[in-house]
DSSP file (Angstrom, degrees, kcal/mol; ACC not computed):
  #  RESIDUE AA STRUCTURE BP1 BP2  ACC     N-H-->O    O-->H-N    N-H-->O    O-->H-N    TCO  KAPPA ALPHA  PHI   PSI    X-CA   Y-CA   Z-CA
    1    1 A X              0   0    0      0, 0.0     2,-0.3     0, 0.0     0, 0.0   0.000 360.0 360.0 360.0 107.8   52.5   26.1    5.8
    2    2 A X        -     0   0    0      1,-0.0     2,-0.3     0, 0.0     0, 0.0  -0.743 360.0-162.3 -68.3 136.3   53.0   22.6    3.6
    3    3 A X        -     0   0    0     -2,-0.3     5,-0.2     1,-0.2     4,-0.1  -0.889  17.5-130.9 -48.3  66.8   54.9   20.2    4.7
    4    4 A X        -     0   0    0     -2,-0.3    -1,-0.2     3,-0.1     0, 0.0   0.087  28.0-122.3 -19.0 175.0   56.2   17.4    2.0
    5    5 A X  S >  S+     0   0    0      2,-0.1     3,-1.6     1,-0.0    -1,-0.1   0.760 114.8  63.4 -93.7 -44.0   55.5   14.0    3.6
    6    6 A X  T 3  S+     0   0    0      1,-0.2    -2,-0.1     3,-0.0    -1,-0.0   0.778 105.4  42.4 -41.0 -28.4   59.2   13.4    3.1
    7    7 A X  T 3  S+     0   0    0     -4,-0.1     2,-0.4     2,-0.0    -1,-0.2   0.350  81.9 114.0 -99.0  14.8   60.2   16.4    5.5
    8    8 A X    <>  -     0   0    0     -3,-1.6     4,-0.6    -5,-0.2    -3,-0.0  -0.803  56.4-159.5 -88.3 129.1   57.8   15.6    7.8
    9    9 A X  T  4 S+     0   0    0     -2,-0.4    -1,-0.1     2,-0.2     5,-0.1   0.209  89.2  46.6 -74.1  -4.1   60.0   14.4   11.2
   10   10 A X  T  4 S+     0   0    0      3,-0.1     3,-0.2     4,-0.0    -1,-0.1   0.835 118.1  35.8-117.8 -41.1   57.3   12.5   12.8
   11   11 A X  T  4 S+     0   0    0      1,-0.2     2,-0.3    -6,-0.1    -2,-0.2   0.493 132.2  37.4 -89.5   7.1   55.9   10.2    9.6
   12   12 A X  S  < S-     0   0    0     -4,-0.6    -1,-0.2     4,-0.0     2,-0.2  -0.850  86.3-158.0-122.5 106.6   60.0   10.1    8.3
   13   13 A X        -     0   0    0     -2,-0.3    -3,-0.1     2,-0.2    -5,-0.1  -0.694  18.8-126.6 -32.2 131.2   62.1    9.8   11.3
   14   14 A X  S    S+     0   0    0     -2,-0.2     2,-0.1    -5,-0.1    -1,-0.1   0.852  92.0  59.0   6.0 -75.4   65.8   11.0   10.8
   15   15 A X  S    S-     0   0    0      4,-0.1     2,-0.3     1,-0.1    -2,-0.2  -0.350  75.4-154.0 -77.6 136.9   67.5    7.7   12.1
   16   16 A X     >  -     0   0    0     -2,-0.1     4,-2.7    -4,-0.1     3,-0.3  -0.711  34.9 -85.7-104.7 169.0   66.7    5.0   10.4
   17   17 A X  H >> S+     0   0    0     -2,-0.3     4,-1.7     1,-0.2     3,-0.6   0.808 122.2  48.9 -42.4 -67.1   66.9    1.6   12.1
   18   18 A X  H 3> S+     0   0    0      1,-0.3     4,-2.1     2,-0.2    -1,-0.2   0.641 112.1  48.4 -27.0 -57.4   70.3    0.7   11.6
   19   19 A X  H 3> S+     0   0    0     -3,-0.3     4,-1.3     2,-0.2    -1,-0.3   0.604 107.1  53.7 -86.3   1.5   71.7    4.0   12.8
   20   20 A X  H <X S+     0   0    0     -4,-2.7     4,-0.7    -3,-0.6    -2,-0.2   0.989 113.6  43.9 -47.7 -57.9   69.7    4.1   15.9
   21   21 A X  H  X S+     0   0    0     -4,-1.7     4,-2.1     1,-0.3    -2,-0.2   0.881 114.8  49.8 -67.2 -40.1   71.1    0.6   16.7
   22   22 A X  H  X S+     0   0    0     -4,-2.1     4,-0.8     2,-0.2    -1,-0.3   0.980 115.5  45.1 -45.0 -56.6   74.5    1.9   15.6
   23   23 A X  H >< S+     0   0    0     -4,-1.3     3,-1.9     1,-0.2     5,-0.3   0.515 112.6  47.4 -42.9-106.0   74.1    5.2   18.0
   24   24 A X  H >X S+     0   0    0     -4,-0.7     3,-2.5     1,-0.4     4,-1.5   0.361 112.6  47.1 -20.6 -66.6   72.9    3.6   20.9
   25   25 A X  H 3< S+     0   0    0     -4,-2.1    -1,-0.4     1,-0.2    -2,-0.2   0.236 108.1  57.2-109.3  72.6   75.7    0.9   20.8
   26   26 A X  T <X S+     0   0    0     -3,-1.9     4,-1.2    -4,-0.8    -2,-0.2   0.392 116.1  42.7 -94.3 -31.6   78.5    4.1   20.1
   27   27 A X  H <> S+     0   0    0     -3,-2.5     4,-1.2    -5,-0.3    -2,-0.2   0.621 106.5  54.5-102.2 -11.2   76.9    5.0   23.4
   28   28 A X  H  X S+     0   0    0     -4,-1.5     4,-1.7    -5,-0.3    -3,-0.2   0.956 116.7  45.5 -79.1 -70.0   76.8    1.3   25.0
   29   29 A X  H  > S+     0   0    0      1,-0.2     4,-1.6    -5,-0.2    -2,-0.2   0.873 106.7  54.5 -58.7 -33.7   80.7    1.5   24.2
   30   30 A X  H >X S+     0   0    0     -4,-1.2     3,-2.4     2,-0.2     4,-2.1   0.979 111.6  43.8 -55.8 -67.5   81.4    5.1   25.5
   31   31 A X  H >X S+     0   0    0     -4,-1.2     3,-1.2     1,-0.3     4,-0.6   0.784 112.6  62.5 -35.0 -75.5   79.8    4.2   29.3
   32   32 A X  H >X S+     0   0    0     -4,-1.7     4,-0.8     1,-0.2     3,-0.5   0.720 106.9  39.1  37.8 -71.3   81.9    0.9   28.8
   33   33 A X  H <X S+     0   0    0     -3,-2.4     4,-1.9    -4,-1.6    -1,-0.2   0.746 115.5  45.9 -96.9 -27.5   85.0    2.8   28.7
   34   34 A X  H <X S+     0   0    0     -4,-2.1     4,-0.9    -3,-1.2    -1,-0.3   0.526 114.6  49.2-105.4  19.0   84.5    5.4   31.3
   35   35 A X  H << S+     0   0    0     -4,-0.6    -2,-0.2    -3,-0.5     4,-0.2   0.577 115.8  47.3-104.1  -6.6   83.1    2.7   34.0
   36   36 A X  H >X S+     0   0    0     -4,-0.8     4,-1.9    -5,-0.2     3,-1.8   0.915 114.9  51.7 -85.0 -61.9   86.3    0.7   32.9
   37   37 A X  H >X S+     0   0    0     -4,-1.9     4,-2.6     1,-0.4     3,-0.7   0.822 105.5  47.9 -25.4 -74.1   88.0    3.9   33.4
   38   38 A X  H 3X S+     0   0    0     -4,-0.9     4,-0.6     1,-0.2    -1,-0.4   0.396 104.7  58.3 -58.9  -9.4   87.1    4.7   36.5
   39   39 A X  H <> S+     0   0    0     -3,-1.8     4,-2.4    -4,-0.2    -1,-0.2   0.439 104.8  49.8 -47.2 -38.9   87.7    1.5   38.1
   40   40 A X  H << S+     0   0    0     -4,-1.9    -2,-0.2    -3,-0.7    -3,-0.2   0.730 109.7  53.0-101.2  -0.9   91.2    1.4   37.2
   41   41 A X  H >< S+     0   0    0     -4,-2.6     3,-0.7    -5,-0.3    -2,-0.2   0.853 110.8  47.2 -47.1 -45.3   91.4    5.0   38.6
   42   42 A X  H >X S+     0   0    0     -4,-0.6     4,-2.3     1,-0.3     3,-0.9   0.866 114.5  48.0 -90.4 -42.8   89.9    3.8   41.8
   43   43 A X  T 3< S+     0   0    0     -4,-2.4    -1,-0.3     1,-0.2    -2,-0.1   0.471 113.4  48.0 -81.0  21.3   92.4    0.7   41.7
   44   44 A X  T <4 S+     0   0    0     -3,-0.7    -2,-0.2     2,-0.1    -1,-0.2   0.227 113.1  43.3-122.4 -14.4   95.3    3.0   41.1
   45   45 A X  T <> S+     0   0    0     -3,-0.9     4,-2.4    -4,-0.2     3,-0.5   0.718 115.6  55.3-119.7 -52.3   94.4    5.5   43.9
   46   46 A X  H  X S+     0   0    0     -4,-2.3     4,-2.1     1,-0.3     5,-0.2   0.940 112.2  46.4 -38.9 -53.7   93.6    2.0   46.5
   47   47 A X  H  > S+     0   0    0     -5,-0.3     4,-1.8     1,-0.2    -1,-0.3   0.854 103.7  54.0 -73.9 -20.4   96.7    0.9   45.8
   48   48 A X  H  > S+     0   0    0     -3,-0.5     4,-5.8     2,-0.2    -2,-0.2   0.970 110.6  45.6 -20.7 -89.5   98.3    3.6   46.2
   49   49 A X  H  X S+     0   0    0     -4,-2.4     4,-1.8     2,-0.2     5,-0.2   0.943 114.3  51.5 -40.5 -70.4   96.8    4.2   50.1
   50   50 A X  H >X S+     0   0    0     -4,-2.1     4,-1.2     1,-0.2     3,-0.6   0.850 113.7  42.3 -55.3 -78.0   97.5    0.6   50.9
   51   51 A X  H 3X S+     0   0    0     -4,-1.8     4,-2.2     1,-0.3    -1,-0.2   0.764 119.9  42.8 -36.3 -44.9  101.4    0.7   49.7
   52   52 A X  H >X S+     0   0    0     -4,-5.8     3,-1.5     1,-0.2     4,-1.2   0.954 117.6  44.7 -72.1 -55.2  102.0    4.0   51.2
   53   53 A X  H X< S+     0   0    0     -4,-1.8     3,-1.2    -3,-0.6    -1,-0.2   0.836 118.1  46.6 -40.9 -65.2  100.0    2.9   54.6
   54   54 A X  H 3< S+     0   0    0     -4,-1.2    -1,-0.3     1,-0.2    -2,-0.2   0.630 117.3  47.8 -51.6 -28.7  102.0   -0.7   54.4
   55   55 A X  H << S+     0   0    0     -4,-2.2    -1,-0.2    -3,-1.5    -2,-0.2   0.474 103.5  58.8 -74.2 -25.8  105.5    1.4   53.8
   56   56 A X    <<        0   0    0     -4,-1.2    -1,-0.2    -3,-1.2    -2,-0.2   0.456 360.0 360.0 -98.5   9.2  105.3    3.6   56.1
   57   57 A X              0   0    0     -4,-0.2    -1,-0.2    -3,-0.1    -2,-0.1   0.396 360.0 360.0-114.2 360.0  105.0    1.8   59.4
């Protein structure tokens, strides 16, 4: 089996520099957005428990 040296995956990579650094931060921002996410779940469900706690007494 030939292989060109252009279709070769290991001495041509797929990603080239530029879109690695592009992926990686696409991936930076996603994690970003659901640790921002989750935080304001978690201060949306805390405040919650305190009002109702503070309201009910």
């Amino acid at each position: 089996m030939n292989m060109k040296p252009e279709n070769d995956p290991i001495t041509n990579p797929e990603d080239s520099r530029p879109a690695a650094v592009r992926k990686q931060r696409a991936g930076r921002g996603i994690v970003t957005f659901f640790i921002i996410f989750a935080l304001g779940a978690f201060s949306l469900y805390l405040f919650i428990v305190l009002y109702g706690s503070l309201t009910s007494n």
